[in-house]
C-alpha positions in Angstrom: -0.5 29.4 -12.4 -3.3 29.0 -15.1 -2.3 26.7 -18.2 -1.5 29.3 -21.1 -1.9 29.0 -24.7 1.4 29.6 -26.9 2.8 30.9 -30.2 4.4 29.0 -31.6 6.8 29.5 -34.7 8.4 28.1 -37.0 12.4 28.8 -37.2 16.0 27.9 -38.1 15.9 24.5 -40.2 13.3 21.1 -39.6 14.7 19.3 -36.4 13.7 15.5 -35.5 10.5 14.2 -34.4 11.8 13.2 -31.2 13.2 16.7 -30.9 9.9 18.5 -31.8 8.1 16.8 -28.9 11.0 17.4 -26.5 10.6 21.2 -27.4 6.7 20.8 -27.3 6.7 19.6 -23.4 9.3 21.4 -22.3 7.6 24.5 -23.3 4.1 23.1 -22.4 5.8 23.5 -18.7 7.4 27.1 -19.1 4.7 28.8 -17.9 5.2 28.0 -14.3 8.8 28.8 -14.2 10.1 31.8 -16.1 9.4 34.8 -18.2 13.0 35.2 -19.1 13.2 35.5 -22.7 16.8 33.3 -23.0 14.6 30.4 -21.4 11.2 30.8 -22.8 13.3 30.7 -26.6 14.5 27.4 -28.5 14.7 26.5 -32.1 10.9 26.1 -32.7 8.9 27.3 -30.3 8.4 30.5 -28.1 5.9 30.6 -24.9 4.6 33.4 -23.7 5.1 35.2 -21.0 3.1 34.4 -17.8 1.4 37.5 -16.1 0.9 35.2 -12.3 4.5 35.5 -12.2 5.1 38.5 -9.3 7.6 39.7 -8.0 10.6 39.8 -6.8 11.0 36.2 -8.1 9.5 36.7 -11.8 13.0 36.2 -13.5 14.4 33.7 -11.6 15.3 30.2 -14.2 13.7 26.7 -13.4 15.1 25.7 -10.3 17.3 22.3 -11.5 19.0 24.8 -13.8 21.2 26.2 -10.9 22.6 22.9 -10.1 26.7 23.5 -10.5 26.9 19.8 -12.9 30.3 20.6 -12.8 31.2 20.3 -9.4 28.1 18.3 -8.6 28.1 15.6 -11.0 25.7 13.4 -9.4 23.5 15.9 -7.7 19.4 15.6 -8.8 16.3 17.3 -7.8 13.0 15.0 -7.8 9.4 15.7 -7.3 6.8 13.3 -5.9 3.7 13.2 -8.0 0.6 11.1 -8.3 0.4 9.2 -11.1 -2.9 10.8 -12.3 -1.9 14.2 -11.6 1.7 13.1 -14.1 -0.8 11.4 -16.7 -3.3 14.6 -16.9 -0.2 16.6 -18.4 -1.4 19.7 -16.7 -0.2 22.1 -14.1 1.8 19.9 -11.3 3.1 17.8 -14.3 4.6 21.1 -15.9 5.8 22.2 -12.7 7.9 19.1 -12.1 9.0 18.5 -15.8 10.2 22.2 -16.0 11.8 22.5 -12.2 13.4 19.1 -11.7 15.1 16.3 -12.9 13.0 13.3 -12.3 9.6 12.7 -10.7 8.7 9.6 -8.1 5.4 8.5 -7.8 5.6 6.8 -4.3 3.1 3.7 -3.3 1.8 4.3 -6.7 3.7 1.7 -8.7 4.1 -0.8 -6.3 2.1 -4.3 -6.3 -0.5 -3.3 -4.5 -1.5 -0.4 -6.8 -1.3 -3.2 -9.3 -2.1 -6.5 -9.4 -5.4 -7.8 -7.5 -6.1 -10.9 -6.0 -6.0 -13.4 -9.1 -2.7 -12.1 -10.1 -3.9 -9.8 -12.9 -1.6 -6.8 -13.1 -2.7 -3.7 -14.8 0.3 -1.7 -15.8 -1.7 1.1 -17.9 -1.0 4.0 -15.8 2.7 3.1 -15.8 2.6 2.4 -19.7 1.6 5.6 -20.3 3.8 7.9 -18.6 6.7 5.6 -19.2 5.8 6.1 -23.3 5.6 9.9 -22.3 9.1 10.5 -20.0 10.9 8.5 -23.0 9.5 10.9 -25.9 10.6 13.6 -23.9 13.8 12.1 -22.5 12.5 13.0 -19.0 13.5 10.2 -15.6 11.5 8.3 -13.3 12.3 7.2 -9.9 11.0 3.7 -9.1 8.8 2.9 -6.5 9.3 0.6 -4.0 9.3 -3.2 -5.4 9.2 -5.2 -2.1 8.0 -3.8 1.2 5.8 -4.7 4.0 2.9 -2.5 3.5 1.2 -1.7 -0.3 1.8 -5.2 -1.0 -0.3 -7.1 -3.4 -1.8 -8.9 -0.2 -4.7 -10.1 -1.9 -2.7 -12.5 -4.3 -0.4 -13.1 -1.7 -3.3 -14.8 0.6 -4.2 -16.1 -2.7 -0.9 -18.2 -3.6 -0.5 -18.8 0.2 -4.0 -20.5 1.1 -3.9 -23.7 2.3 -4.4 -26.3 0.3 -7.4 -28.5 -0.6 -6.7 -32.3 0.0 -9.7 -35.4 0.2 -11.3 -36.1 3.7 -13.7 -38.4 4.3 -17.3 -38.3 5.9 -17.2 -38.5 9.8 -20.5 -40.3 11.1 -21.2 -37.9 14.7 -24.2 -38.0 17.0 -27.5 -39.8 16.1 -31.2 -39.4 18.3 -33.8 -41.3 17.8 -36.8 -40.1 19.6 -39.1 -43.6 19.6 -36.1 -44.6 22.2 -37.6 -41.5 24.8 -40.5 -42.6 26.8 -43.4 -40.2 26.2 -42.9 -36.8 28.5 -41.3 -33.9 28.9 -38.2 -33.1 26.9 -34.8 -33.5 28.6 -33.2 -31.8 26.0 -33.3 -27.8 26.0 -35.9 -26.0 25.0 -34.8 -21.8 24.8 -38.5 -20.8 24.4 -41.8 -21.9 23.9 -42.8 -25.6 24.7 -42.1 -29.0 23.7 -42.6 -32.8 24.5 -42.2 -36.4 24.1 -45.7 -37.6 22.5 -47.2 -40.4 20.8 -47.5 -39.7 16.8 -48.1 -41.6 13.9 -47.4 -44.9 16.3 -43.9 -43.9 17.3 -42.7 -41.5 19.9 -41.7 -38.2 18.5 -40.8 -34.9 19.2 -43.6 -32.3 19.6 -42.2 -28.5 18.7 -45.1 -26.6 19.5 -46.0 -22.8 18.0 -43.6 -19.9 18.6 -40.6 -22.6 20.3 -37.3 -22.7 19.9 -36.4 -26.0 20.5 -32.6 -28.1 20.1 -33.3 -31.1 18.1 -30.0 -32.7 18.7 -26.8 -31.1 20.8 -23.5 -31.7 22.9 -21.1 -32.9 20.4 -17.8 -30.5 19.6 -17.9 -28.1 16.8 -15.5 -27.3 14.0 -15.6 -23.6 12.3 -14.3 -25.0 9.5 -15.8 -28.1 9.2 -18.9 -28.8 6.9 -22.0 -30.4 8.8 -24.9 -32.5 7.4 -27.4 -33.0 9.6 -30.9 -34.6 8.8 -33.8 -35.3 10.6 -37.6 -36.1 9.7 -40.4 -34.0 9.9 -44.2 -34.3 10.0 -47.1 -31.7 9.8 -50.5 -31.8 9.8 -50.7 -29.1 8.1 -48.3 -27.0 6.3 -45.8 -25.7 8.9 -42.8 -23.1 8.5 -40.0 -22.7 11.2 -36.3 -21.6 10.9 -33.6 -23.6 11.5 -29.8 -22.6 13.6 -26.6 -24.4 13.8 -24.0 -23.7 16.3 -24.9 -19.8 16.1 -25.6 -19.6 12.2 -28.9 -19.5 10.6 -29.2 -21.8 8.2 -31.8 -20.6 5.3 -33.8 -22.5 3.5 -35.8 -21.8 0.7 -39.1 -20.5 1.7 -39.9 -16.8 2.1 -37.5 -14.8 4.8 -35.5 -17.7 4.6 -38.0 -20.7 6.3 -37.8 -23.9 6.1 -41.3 -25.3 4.9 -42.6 -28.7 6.0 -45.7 -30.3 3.9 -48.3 -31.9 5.4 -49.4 -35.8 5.7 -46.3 -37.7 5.4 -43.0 -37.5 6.9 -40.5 -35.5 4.9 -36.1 -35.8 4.8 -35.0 -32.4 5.6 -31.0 -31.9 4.8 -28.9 -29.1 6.6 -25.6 -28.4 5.1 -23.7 -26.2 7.6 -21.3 -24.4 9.5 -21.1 -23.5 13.0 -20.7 -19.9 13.9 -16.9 -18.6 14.0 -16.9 -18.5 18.0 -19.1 -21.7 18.7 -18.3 -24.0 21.8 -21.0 -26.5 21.3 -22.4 -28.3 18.8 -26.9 -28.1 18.1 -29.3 -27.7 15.9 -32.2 -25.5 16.6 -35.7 -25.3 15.1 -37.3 -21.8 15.9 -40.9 -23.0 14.9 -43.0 -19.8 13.6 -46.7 -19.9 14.5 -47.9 -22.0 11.7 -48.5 -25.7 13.5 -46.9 -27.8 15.6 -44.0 -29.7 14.1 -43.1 -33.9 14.6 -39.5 -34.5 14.6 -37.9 -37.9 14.3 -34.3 -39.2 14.3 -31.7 -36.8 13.8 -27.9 -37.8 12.8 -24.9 -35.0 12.2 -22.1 -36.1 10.5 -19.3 -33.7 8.9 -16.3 -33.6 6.3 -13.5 -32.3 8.2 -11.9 -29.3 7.3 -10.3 -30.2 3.8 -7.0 -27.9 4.1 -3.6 -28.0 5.2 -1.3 -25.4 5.4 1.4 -25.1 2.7 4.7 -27.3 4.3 7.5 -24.7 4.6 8.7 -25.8 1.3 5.9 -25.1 -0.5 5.4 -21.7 0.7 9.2 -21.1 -0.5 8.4 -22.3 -3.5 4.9 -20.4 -3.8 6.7 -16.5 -2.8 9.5 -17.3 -4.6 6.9 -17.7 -7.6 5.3 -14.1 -6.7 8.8 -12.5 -6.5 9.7 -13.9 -10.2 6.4 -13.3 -11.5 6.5 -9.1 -10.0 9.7 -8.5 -11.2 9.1 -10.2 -14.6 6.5 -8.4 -15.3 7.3 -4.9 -14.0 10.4 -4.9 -15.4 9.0 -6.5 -19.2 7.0 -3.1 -18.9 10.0 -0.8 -17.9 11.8 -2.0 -20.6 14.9 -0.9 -18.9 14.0 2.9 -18.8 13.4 3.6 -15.3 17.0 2.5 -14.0 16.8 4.1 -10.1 14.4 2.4 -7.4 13.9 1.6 -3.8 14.5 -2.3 -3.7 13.0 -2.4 -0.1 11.3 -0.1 2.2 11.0 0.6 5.6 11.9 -2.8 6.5 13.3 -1.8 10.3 10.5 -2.2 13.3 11.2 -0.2 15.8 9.7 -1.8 18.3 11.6 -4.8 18.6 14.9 -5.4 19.6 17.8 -8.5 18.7 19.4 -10.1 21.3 22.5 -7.6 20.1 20.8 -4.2 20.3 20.1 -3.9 17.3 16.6 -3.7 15.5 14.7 -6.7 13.9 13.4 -6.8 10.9 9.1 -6.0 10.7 7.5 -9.3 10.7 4.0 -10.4 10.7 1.3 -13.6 11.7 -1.4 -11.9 10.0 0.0 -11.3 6.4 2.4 -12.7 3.9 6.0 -10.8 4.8 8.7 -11.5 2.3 11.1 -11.7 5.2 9.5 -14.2 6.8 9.5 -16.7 4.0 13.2 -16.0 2.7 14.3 -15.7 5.9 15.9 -11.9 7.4 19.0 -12.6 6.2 18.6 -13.5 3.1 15.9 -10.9 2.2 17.9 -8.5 0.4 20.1 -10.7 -1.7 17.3 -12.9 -2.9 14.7 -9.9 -4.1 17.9 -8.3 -5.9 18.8 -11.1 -8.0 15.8 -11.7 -9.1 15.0 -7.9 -9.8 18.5 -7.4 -11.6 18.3 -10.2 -14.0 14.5 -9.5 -14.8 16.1 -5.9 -15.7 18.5 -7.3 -17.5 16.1 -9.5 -19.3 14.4 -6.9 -20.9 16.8 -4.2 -22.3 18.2 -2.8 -18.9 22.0 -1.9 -18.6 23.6 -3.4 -16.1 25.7 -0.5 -14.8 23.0 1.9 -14.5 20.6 -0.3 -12.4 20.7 1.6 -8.7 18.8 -0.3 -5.7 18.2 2.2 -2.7 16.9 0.9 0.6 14.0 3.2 2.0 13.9 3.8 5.3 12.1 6.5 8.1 13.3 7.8 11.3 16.7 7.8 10.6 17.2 10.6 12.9 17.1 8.3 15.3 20.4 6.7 15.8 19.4 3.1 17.1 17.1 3.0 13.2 20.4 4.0 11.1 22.8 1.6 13.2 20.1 -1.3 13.0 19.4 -0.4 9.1 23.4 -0.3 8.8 23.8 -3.6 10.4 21.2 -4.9 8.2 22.6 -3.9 4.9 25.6 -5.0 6.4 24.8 -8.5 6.3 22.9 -8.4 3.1 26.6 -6.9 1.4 27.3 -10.0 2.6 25.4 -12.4 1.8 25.6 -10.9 -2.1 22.7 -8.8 -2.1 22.8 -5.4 -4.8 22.4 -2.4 -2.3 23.6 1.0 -3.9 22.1 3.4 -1.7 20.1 4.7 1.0 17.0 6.6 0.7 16.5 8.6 4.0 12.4 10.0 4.1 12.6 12.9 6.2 10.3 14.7 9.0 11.7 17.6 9.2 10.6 21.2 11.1 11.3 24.2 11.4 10.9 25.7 15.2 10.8 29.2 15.9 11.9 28.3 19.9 15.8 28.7 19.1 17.1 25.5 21.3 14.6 23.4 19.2 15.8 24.5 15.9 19.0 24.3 17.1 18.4 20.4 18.1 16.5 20.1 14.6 19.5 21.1 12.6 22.0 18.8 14.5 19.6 15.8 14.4 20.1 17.0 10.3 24.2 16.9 10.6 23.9 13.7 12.5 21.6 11.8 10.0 24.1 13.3 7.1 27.2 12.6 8.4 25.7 9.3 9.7 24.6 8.5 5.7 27.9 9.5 4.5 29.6 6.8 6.7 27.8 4.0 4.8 30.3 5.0 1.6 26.5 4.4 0.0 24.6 6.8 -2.7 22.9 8.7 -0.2 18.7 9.9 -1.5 16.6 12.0 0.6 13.1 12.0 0.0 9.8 13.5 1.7 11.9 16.8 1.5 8.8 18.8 2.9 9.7 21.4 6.2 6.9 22.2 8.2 6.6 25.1 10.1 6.0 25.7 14.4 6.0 28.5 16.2 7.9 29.4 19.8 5.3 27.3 21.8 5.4 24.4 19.3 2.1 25.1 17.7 1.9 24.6 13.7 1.4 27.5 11.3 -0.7 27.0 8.0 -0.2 28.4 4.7 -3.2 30.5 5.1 -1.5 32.2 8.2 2.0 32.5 8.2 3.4 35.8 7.4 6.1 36.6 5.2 9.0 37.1 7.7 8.3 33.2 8.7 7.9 31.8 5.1 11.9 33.5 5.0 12.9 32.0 8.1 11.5 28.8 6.1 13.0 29.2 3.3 16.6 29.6 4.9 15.8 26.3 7.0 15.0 24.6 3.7 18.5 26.2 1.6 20.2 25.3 4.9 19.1 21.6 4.7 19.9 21.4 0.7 23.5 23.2 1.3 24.2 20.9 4.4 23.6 18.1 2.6 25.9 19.0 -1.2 28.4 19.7 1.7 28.3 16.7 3.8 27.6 13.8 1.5 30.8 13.3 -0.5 30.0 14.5 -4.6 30.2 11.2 -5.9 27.7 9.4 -3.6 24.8 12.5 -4.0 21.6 10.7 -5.2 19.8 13.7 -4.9 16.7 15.5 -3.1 13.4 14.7 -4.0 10.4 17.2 -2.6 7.5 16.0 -1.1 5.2 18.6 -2.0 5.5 21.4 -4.9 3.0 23.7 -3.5 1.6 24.3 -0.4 -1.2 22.1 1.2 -2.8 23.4 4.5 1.3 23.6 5.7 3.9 25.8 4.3 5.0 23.2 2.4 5.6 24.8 -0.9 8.0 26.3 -3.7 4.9 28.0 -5.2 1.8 29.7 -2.8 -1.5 29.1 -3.8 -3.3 32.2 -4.6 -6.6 31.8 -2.9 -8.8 33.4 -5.2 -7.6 32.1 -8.4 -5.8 29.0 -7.2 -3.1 30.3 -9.4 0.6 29.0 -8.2 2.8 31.4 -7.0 6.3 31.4 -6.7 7.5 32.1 -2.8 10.7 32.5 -1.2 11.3 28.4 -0.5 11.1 28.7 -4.5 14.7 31.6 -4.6 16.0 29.5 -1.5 16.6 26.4 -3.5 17.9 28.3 -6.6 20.3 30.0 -4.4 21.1 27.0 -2.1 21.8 24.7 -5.7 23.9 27.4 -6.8 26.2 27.3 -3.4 25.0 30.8 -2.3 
C-alpha cells in the first residue's frame, strides 16, 4: 500500500498536544488498514480512503480491534520489526502501529547491536523510537538482555583478557662463530651456499648471494613470547637480505621490507620477534638477496616470556559481574521504565547435550565469554534478574509491571520443554524473577493430511505443555509456511488462492487453539514474524508485484475472525 497524503480538519474543541500527535500517527497508519468511515474519523483528523484496498477484505477494521478485551484481558498481538524500518515511520511502521499492540525488534536491541569492544554503547536507535512509542502511547517488547549469541563479545574478550603482569628477560642460546674451525657449515643451510671462512681475522659466517641460511636454531619456541635476537653483520659492500623467525618474516626498514647492511665495519642488527602461531622450533633465517655476500658473527636470542595470566576465577566473577551491572544500568537509564515486557534470557537449552538426569544442559562455551559459565548454571537466572529489576527500578520503572520471559526454540520437542521446565525450576528456586515463557515457533502447514495432522498435535502438545508451567505464556516467530502433499515449499509468487485459504485456516486454527488452551489470565500474547509476505506465504498483506503495493489476503480476515472467536 503506497503512503497517502491526508485532509486533515479541524473539529470539535482544541485537544492536548499529546493528544494531537496520538491522532496524527495513528492516522498516519490508517491507510493500510481500513476505508471504513467509523475508523478513518476522530476528533481532528480524517484520512482518506485508500484505493489498494480490494476486495472482499476492504472493510474489514485493524486486526487488534477484534480482540474480545473483555473476555481476553491479557490477550496482545505483536509485530517484529527492524528497528530502521520502525524509525523511517513509513509503510511497515504504519502497518504495525495501526494492526497491533506492540512491536519487538528481536536481536536488534541487544548488546551486541550496541556496545563495541571498548564498552561504548550507542543507544540512538533505541532513544528514538522509545521518544516516539511514548508520544503516541504505543508498547515495545524488549529484546533479549542476556543470551549466548548477539552478545557484546567484543567487550566481553575485552574485560576478560588476561592480564599484563612484569617478567623478566630470559638470556637463551648464544653462537659465536670464531669458536667453528674454518669449513663447511654444520648448521642448515635451505638454499644457496654458505661456510665457515676467515674474515677480518676472526672466523665468521659466509652467507653467500641468493642463500637462505639459519644463523642460529634448536632452542624451543613460545607463540607468545617476545624474542630479541642480535647478531653482527659485515659487508663489503652494501648488502640487502631478509630476515625469518620461527616462520614469521620479520621486516625491516629498507624497501619490500629488507634488512640493509652497510659496508666497511661491522654493524649490531636487533630482531624483535615472534615465532609463527604453529612453530616447533626455534631459528633465525637470513634469506640473502643477490646483492653481496654477507659476514655474520655471534648471535644470542633471549626473550620476555609471555607477560599474561589468566584472570583467577575470582576476578573473572568480579569482571562479568561488572558487564552485567554496567548493561543493565545503562539500558535500563535509557528505558526509563517505558518498555516494561522482555526476554530476560534466550535460548539458553543445548540440545545436544545431556545431564546425568536426562535432562538438557545448559549451552556452554571454551571459545567465548558465556554468562552461565561464570555465574555458574544454577545461579544464571537469579543473578541476571536482580540486577536487571533493580536497574529498572532505579530509573523510573514500576515494579509490578516489570515481566521477564525466558526465550526458548524447539519446544515442540518434549525433551527441550521438560529440560527448559527443570531449568526454570531451579532458578524459581534459587529466587530468580521468571514470569513467563516465550515459545518461537516453526510452524507448517502440510497439504499431506497425516502431516498436518501430526503438525497440529505437535501445536496442542507445546500449548497444553506451556499451560502446565502456570507461567505467562508468549509465542513469537508466529510465521506458517506453506508445503505441498510431497513436502515441497510453495512461494508467494505461486501459491494459488485455494492454498493461501487452507493457510489462513491453519494460521486462525493456531491463534484460536491457543485463546483456548492457555488459561485468560496467563495469555502474553502472539507476536508475528513477518507482516507481509517474503519469498514464503508468510503474510497478512500480498505484495502486489507490479506496484509493490500491500495487499490485504485471507491470513489478514483469518486473524480478525480467529480474535473475534469465530
Amino acid at each position: 500500500m503506497r503512503q497517502k497524503k491526508f485532509i486533515a480538519e479541524k473539529r470539535r474543541k482544541k485537544t492536548s498536544v499529546k493528544l494531537l500527535a496520538t491522532a496524527f500517527f495513528i492516522l498516519l497508519s490508517s491507510c493500510f488498514v481500513s476505508s471504513c468511515a467509523d475508523y478513518n474519523e476522530t476528533d481532528d483528523f480524517t484520512a482518506q480512503p485508500d484505493p489498494a484496498f480490494v476486495e472482499p477484505y476492504k472493510d474489514l477494521n485493524p486486526v487488534k480491534d477484534y480482540i474480545n478485551r473483555e473476555a481476553y484481558p491479557n490477550m496482545s498481538l505483536g509485530a517484529l520489526l527492524k528497528v530502521v524500518d520502525f524509525n523511517k515511520q513509513e509503510l511497515a511502521h504504519a502497518a504495525a502501529v495501526t494492526n497491533f499492540d506492540n512491536v519487538a525488534f528481536g536481536t536488534s536491541l541487544m548488546s551486541g547491536s550496541i556496545v563495541n569492544a571498548k564498552g561504548v554503547m550507542n543507544f540512538l536507535d533505541m532513544s528514538d523510537l522509545l521518544a516516539h512509542v511514548e508520544e503516541i502511547g504505543y508498547e515495545v517488547y524488549g529484546s533479549p538482555l542476556f543470551a549466548n549469541a548477539n552478545q557484546a563479545d567484543e567487550w566481553l574478550a575485552t574485560l576478560t583478557a588476561p592480564i599484563e603482569v612484569p617478567v623478566d628477560y630470559v638470556e637463551g642460546k648464544t653462537v659465536n662463530f670464531n669458536d667453528m674451525p674454518v669449513g663447511n657449515y654444520t648448521g642448515t643451510i635451505e638454499s644457496g651456499s654458505a661456510s665457515i671462512t676467515k674474515y677480518d681475522d676472526q672466523n665468521t659466517l659466509k652467507i653467500n648471494q641468493r642463500a637462505k641460511v639459519r644463523i642460529i636454531e634448536g632452542f624451543d619456541v613460545d607463540p607468545l613470547a617476545k624474542y630479541t635476537i642480535v647478531f653482527w653483520a659485515k659487508a663489503d659492500k652494501e648488502a640487502s637480505f631478509y630476515v625469518n623467525f620461527s616462520g614469521n618474516r620479520i621486516d625491516g626498514s629498507g624497501t619490500d621490507g629488507k634488512w640493509i647492511c652497510k659496508p666497511g665495519k661491522w654493524q649490531k642488527i636487533v630482531v624483535e620477534a615472534q615465532s609463527a602461531p604453529d612453530a616447533t622450533e626455534g631459528y633465525l633465517r637470513i634469506d640473502n638477496t643477490p646483492s653481496a655476500p654477507v659476514y655474520i658473527q655471534k648471535v644470542e636470542v633471549g626473550y620476555y616470556p609471555d607477560n599474561h595470566r589468566p584472570q583467577t576465577a575470582q576476578e573473572l566473577n568480579d569482571t562479568i559481574n561488572y558487564a552485567i551491572d554496567t548493561w543493565c544500568d545503562k539500558l535500563m537509564e535509557i528505558n526509563a521504565g517505558r518498555i516494561k515486557l522482555f526476554d530476560l534470557i534466550d535460548e539458553p537449552i543445548d540440545p545436544s547435550a545431556e545431564l546425568e538426569n536426562g535432562m538438557l544442559d545448559l549451552k556452554h562455551s571454551t571459545e567465548k565469554i558465556f554468562w552461565q559459565d561464570i555465574l555458574g548454571s544454577a545461579n544464571y537466572a537469579p543473578e541476571v534478574s536482580k540486577v536487571a529489576r533493580a536497574a529498572f527500578e532505579k530509573y523510573g520503572g514500576v515494579p509490578e509491571e516489570l515481566k521477564f520471559f525466558i526465550s526458548e526454540t524447539g519446544l515442540e520437542q518434549q525433551k527441550v520443554f521438560e529440560s527448559l521446565k527443570y531449568w526454570i525450576g531451579i532458578w524459581d528456586a534459587n529466587g530468580a524473577k521468571i514470569d513467563g515463557i516465550n515459545a518461537k515457533l516453526n510452524l507448517t502447514y502440510s497439504e499431506n493430511p497425516a502431516k498436518q495432522e501430526a503438525n497440529k498435535a505437535s501445536l496442542d502438545r507445546l500449548l497444553a505443555n506451556l499451560a502446565s508451567t502456570g507461567k505467562l505464556v508468549r509465542l513469537s516467530n508466529f510465521d506458517i509456511k506453506y508445503q505441498d502433499a510431497a513436502g515441497a515449499p510453495v512461494s508467494a509468487a505461486a501459491i494459488t488462492e485455494a492454498q493461501r485459504q487452507q493457510l489462513a485456516d491453519y494460521y486462525g486454527y493456531v491463534i484460536k487453539t491457543y485463546m483456548n488452551k492457555i488459561p485468560h489470565d496467563k495469555q502474553a500474547g502472539i507476536c508475528k514474524g513477518n507482516l507481509a509476505d517474503t519469498t514464503d506465504p508468510v503474510g497478512l498483506w500480498s505484495v502486489d508485484s507490479k506496484s509493490k503495493d500491500w495487499v490485504r489476503n485471507a491470513t489478514y480476515k483469518a486473524f480478525c475472525d480467529a480474535l473475534s472467536g469465530q
